[in-house]
C-alpha positions as a Python dict, from the first residue, in 0.01 Angstrom:
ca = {
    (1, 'X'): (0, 0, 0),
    (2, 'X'): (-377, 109, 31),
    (3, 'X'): (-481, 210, 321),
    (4, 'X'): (-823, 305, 267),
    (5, 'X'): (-1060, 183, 17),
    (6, 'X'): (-1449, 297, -52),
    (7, 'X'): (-1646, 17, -139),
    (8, 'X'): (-2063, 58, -283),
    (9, 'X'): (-2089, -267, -261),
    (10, 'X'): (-2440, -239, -458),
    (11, 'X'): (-2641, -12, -676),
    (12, 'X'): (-2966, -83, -577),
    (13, 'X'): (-3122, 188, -391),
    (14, 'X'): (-3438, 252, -206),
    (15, 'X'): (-3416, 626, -249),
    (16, 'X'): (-3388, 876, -535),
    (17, 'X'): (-3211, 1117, -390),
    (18, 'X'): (-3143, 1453, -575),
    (19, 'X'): (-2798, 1458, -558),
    (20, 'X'): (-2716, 1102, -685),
    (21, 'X'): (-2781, 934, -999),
    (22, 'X'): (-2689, 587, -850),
    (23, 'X'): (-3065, 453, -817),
    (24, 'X'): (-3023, 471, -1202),
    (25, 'X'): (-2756, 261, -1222),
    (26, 'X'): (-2925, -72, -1150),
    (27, 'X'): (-2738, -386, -1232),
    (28, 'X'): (-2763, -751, -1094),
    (29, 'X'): (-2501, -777, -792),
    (30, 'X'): (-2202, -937, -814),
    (31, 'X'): (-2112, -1282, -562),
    (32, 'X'): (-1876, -1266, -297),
    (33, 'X'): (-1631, -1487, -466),
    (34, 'X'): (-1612, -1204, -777),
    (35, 'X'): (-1487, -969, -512),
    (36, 'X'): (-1241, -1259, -323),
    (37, 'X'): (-937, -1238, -582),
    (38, 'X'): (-941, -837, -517),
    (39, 'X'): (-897, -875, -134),
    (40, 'X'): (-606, -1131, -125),
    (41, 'X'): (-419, -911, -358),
    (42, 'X'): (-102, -817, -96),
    (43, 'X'): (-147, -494, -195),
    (44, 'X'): (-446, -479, 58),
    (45, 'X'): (-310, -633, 269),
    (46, 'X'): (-242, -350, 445),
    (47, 'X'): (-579, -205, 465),
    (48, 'X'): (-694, -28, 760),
    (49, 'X'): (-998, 150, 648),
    (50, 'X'): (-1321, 53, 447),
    (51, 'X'): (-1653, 265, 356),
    (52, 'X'): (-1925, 0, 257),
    (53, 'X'): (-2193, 175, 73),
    (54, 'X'): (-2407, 234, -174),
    (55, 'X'): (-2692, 241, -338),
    (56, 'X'): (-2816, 112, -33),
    (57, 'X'): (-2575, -157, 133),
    (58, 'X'): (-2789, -315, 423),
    (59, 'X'): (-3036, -439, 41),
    (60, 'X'): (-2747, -689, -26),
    (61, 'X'): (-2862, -1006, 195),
    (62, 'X'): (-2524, -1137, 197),
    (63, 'X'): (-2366, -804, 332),
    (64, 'X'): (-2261, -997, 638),
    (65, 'X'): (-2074, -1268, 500),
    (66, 'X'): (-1901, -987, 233),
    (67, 'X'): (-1778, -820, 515),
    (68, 'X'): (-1649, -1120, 669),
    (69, 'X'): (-1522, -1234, 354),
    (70, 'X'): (-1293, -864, 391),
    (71, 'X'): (-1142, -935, 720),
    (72, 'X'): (-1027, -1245, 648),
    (73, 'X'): (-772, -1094, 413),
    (74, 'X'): (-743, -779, 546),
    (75, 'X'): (-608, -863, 886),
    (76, 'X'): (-533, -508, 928),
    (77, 'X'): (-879, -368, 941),
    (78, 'X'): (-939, -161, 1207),
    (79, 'X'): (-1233, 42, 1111),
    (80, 'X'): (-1524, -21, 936),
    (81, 'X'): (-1766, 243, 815),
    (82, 'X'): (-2129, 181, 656),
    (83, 'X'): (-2350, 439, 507),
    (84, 'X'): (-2738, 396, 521),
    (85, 'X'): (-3008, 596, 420),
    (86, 'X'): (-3194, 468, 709),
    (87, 'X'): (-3521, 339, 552),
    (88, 'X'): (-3553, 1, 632),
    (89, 'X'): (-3532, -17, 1038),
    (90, 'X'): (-3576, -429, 1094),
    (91, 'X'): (-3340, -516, 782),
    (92, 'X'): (-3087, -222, 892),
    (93, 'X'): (-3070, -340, 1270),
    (94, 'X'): (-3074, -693, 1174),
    (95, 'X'): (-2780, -670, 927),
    (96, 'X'): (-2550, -456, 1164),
    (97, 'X'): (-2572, -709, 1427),
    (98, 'X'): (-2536, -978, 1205),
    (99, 'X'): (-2193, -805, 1135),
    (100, 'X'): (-2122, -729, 1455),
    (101, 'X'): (-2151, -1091, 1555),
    (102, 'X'): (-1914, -1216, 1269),
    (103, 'X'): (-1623, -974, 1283),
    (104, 'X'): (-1342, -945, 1508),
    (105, 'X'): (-1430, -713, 1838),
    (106, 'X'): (-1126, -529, 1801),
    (107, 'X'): (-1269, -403, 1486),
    (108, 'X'): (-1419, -44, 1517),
    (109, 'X'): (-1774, -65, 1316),
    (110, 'X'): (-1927, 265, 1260),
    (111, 'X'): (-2237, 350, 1129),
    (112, 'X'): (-2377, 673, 957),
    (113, 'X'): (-2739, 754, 901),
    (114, 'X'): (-2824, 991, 601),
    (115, 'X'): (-3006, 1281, 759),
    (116, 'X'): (-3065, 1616, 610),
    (117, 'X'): (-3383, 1772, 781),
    (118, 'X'): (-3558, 1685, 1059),
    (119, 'X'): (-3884, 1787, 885),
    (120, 'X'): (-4095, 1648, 640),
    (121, 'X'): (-3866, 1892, 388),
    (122, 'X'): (-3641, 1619, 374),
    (123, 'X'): (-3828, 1407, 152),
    (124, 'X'): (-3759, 1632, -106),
    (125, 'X'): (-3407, 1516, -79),
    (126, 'X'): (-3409, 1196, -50),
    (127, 'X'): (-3749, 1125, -258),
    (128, 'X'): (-3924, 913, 4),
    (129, 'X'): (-4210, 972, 186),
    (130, 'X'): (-4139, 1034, 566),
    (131, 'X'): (-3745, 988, 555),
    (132, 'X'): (-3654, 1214, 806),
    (133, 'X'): (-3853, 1031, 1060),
    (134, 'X'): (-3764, 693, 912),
    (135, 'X'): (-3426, 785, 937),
    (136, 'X'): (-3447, 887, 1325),
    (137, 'X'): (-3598, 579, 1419),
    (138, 'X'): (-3357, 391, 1288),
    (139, 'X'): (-3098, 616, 1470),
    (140, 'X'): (-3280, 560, 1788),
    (141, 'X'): (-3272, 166, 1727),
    (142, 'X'): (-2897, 179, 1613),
    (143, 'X'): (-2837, 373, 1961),
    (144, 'X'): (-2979, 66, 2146),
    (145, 'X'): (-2807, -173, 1985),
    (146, 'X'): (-2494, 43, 2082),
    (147, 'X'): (-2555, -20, 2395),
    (148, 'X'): (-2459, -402, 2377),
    (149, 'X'): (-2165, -349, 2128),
    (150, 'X'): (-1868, -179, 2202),
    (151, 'X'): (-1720, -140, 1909),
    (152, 'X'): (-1996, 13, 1758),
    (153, 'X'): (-2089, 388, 1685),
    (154, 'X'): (-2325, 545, 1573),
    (155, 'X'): (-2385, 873, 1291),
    (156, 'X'): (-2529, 1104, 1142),
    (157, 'X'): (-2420, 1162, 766),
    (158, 'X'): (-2574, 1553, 656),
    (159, 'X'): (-2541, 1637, 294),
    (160, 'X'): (-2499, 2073, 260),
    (161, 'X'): (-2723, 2119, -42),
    (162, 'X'): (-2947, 2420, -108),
    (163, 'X'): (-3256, 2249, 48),
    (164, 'X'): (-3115, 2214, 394),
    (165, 'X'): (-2851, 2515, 399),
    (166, 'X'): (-3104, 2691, 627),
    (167, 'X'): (-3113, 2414, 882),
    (168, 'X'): (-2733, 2328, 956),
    (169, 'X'): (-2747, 2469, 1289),
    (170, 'X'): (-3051, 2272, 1380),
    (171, 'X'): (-2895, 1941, 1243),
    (172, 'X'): (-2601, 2015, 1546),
    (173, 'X'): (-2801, 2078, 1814),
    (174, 'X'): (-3003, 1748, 1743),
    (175, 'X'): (-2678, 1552, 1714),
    (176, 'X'): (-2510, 1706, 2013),
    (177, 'X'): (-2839, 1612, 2179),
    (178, 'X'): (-2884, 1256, 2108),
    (179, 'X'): (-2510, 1196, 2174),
    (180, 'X'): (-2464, 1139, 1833),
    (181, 'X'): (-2133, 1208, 1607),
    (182, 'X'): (-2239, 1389, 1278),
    (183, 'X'): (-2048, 1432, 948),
    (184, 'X'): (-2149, 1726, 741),
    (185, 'X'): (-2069, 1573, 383),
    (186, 'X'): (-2045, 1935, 84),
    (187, 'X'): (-2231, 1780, -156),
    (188, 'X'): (-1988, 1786, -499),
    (189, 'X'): (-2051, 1765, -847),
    (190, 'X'): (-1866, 1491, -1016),
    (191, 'X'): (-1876, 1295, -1330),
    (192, 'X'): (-1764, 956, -1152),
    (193, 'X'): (-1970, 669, -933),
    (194, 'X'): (-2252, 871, -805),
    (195, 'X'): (-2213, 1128, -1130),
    (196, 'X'): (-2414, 1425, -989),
    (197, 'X'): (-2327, 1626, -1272),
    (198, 'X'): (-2626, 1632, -1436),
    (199, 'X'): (-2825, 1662, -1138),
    (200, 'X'): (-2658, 1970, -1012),
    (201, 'X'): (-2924, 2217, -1067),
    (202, 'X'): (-3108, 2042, -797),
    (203, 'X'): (-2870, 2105, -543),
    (204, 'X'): (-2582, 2374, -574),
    (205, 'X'): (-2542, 2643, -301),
    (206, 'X'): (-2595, 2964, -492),
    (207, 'X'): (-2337, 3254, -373),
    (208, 'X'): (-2513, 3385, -109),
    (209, 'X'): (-2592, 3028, 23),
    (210, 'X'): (-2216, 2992, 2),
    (211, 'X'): (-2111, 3267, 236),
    (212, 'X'): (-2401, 3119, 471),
    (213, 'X'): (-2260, 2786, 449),
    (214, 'X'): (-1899, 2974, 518),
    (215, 'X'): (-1993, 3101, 886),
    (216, 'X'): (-2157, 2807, 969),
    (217, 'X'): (-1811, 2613, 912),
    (218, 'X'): (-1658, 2894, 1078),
    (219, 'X'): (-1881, 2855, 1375),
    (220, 'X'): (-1831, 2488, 1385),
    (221, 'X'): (-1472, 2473, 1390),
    (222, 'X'): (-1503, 2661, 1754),
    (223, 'X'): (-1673, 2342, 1916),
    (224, 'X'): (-1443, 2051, 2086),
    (225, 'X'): (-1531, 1782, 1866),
    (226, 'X'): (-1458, 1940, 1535),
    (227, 'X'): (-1144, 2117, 1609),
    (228, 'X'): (-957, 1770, 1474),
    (229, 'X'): (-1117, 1877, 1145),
    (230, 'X'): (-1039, 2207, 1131),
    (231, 'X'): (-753, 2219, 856),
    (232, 'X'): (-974, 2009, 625),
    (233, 'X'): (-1263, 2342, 729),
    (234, 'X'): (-1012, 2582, 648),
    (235, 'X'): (-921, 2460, 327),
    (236, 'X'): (-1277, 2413, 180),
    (237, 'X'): (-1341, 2766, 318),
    (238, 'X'): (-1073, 2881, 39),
    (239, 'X'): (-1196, 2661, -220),
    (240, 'X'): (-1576, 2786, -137),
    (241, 'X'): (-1368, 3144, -192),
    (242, 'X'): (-1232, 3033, -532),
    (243, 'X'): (-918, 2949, -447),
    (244, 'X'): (-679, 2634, -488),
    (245, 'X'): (-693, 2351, -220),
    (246, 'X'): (-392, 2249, -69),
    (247, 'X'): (-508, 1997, 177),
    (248, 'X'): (-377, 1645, 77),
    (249, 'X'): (-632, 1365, 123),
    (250, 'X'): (-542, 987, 79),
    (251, 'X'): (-630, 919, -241),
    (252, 'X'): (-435, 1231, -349),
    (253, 'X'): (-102, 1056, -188),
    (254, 'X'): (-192, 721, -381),
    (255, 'X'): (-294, 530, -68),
    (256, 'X'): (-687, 505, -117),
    (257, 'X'): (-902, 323, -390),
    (258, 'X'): (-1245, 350, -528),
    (259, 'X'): (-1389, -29, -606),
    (260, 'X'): (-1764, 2, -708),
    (261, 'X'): (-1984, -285, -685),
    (262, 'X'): (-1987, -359, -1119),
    (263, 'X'): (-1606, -373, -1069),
    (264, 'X'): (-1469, -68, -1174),
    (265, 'X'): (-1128, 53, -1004),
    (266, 'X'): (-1075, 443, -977),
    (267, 'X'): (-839, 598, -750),
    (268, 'X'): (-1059, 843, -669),
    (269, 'X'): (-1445, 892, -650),
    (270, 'X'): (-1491, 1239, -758),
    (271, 'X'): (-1339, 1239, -1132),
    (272, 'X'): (-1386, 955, -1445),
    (273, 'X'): (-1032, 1059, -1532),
    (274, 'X'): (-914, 869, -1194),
    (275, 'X'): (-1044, 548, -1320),
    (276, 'X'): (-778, 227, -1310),
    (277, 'X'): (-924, -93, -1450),
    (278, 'X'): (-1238, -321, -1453),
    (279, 'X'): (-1227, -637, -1269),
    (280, 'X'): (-1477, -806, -1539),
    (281, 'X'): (-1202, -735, -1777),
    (282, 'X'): (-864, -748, -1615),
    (283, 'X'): (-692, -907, -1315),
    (284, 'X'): (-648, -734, -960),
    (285, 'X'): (-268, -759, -1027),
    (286, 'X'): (-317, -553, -1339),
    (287, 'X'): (-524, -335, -1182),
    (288, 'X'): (-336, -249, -908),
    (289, 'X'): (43, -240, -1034),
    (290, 'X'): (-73, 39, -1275),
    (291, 'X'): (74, 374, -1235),
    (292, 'X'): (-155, 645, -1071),
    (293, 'X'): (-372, 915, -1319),
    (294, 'X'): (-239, 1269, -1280),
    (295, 'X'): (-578, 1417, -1140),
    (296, 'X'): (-404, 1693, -940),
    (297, 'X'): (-618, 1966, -1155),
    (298, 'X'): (-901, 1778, -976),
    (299, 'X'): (-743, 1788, -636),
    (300, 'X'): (-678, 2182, -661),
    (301, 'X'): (-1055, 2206, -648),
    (302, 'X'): (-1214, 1927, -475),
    (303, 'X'): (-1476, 2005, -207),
    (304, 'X'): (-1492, 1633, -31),
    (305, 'X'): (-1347, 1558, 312),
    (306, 'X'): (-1309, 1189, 198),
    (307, 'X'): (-1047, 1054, 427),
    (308, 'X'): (-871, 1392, 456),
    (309, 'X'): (-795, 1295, 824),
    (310, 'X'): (-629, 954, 709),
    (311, 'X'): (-354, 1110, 514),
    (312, 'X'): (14, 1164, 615),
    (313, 'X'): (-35, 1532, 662),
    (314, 'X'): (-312, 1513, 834),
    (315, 'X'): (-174, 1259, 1093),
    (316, 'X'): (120, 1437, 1183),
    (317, 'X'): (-62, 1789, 1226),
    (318, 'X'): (-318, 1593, 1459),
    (319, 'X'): (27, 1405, 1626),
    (320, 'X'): (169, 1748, 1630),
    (321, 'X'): (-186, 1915, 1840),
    (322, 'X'): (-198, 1638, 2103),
    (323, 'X'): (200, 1684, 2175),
    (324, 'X'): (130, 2056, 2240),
    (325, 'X'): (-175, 1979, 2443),
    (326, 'X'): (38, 1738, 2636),
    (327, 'X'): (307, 1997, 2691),
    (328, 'X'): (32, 2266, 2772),
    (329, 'X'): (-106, 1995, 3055),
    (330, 'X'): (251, 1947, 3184),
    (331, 'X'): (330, 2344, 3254),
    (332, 'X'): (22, 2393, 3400),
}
């Protein structure tokens, strides 16, 4: 039964950014109905989480009716997240009300904006002119629309690489300013759907970047609002060290998918070896009775918080925090 399932629904990008070869992986998009056979398979049925991205998702014109295409099968749905690099204001604003409008309230829509730097440095990054500021008006417009939504949110998605390592703590304080939630994404080196691998030299933390990188988790794990993260912190601490992870995410436990928008079915994101079946070639059923690649030498080293919090363990160690809080309350 999947419970989560990351979905680029297109590789057309309006970015190049330089740690993600997906701009290079143009191909024509496929319809709706190509996608429709995948979604009323039962074993989605179950589906409670989606990630629509990219490329850039909010370029796809039909994006709206996609999404309602989804939730028509996957009555379970409770969250929706889309990633945006934040570049197209109008199209961006106009698309996520467009969703709003067409999915079911109860459905929790959140939406992260790609945001490195809040200086003209970031254009390095993302390799367009005036992105940072691009990207914080459309943050700004997103917050507005916010306020006439409910079940909307509103991010910031920051990607650790070497050419923003320096301004972490900045990123924070802007976020924690604004009012806004922000996910600092360790940018990995993989050989699967965005394949970074030969684009590495462009980003990696060198070792003294590292050990910055390693107080600054350290430090954030003290604040409120990422204490519910702070197992999935602790373990890429050790990995950053060298040593194994043991932190079991949901594609690790079998209960997330990768489908990318040319129809290619991995169980995972971050190795080739994960891959399943291809949709232009075989039928969902195929796909998904298969038995799951052994990609646990993978797992021992993998640097992604992908869903961490979504997983079995993770759920009953946050289950297990609130009932001592709630005991805590109680004696006091």
């Amino acid at each position: 039964m999947i419970k989560a399932l990351v979905f680029p629904v297109t590789y057309r990008c309006n970015a190049k950014c330089i740690m993600c070869s997906i701009h290079k992986r143009y191909t024509t998009d496929k319809n709706i109905s190509f996608f429709e056979n995948f979604f009323k398979n039962e074993s989605l049925a179950y589906l409670e989480s989606i990630n629509i991205t990219g490329g850039e998702p909010t370029l796809r014109k039909d994006l709206p009716e996609l999404i309602k295409m989804i939730t028509k099968y996957c009555t379970r749905l409770s969250e929706i997240n889309i990633n945006s690099n934040g570049i197209k204001k109008e199209r961006i604003i106009k698309t996520i009300e467009n969703i709003l409008n067409n999915i079911d309230p109860r459905i929790k829509l959140q939406v992260f904006i790609s945001l490195d730097r809040l200086d003209m440095g970031a254009d390095d990054i993302r390799g367009i002119k005036n992105s940072s500021a691009l990207a914080q008006d459309s943050l700004m417009a997103l917050k507005e629309l916010q306020n006439k939504y409910q079940n909307l949110s509103v991010g910031i998605s920051c990607t650790i690489i070497s050419k923003n390592i320096d301004v972490l703590e900045d990123m924070y304080e802007y976020s924690k300013n604004n009012n806004f939630l922000i996910d600092f994404i360790y940018a990995t080196v993989n050989d699967n759907y965005i394949n970074s691998v030969t684009m590495k030299d462009q980003f990696v933390l060198s070792s003294h970047e590292i050990n910055r990188l390693i107080k600054f988790i350290e430090e954030l794990m003290c604040y409120e609002e990422f204490k519910y993260r702070n197992s999935y912190y602790i373990d890429l601490i050790n990995v950053l060290k060298g040593k194994s992870s043991t932190k079991k995410c949901i594609f690790r436990e079998g209960k997330g998918l990768l489908l990318e928008a040319d129809g290619r079915v991995s169980v995972c994101g971050m190795t080739a070896e994960s891959f399943l079946g291809h949709l232009t070639q075989e039928s969902a059923d195929n796909i998904l009775c298969k038995p799951i690649p052994n990609i646990d030498w993978k797992c021992k080293t993998c640097e992604t918080n992908s869903y961490v919090e979504w997983s079995t363990e993770s759920k009953a160690t946050i289950k297990n925090e609130l009932f001592e809080k709630v005991k805590i309350k109680r004696n006091s």
